[in-house]
N, C-alpha and C positions, 0 to 999 in steps of 0.2 A: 660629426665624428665619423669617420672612414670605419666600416663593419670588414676589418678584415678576415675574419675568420668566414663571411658568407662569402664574399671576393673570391678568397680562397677555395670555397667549396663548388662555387658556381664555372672559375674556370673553366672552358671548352676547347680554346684555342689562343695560343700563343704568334705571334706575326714579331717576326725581324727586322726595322727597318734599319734602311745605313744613309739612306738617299733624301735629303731636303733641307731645305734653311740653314746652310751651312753646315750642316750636320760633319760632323770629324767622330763622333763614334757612336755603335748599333744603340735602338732605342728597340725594346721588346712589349709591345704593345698585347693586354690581356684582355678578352672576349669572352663572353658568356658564349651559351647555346642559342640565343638569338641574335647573336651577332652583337650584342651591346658592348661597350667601349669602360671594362672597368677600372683601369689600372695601368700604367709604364713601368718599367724600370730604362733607369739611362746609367749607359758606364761610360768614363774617360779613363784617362792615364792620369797620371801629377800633373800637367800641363789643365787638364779640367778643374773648373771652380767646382767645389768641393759642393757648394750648395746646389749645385745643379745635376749631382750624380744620385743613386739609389733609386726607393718608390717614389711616385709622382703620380698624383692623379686630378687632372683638369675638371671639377668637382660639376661643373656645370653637363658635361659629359659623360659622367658616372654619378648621376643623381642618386639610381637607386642603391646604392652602394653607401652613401648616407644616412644617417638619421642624425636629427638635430637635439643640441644639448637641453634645447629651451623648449623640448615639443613642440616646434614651430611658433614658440610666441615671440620668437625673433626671427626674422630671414636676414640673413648674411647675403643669399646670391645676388643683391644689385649693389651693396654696399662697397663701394671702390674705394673710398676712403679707408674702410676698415680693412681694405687686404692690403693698400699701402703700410697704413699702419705695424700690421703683422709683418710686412716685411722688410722695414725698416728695423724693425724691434729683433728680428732675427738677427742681426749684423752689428745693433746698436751695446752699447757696454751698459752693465748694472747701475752704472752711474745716470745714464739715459734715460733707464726705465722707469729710475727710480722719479725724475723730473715728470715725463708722461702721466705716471701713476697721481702722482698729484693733483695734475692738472685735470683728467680723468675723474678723481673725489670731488676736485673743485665744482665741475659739469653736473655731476649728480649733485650733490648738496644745492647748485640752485635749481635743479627739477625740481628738488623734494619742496621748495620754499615756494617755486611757484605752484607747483598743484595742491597745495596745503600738505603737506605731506610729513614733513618737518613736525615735531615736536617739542 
């Protein structure tokens, strides 16, 4: 989970860029006092997908700006699968989610059977 209120306190230094990877509009990159990497904001016009405007932050880059839901008894950072996932599901309809979530119960119901877990 992104700690924005410390994000926000930690703030040092704001940077403009307009210049890279195609770039068609400013991206405002946030830095702490040690120079650390917390946070973007990116803006378009209408012409911009909409998912790719606002806060943004490359988590592996802003680590400590993180804490985790699960007190680290799960890591998400190598998990590629699971950020596809999330962002598929971002763009996908209720109807989508609803098939995934299933399949998803399906996965766990047979962990619980194989570790004896199941009742």
């Amino acid at each position: 989970m992104f700690d924005y209120e410390r994000a926000s306190n930690n703030t040092a230094r704001i940077i403009r860029e307009v210049d890279g990877k195609r770039r068609k509009h400013p991206v405002y990159r946030f830095y702490d006092k040690e120079g650390d990497y917390i946070c973007e904001v990116r803006y378009g016009d209408a012409a911009a997908n909409a998912l790719q405007r606002g806060l943004w932050t490359h988590s592996i880059n802003g680590l400590k700006y993180f804490d985790s839901v699960t007190n680290g008894w799960i890591d998400y950072s190598h998990n590629l699968v699971l950020v596809k996932l999330f962002s598929h599901a971002l763009v996908s309809t209720s109807a989508g989610h609803e098939l995934a979530l299933e399949k998803i119960k399906e996965d766990i119901e047979s962990q619980k059977t194989k570790y004896g877990l199941k009742r």
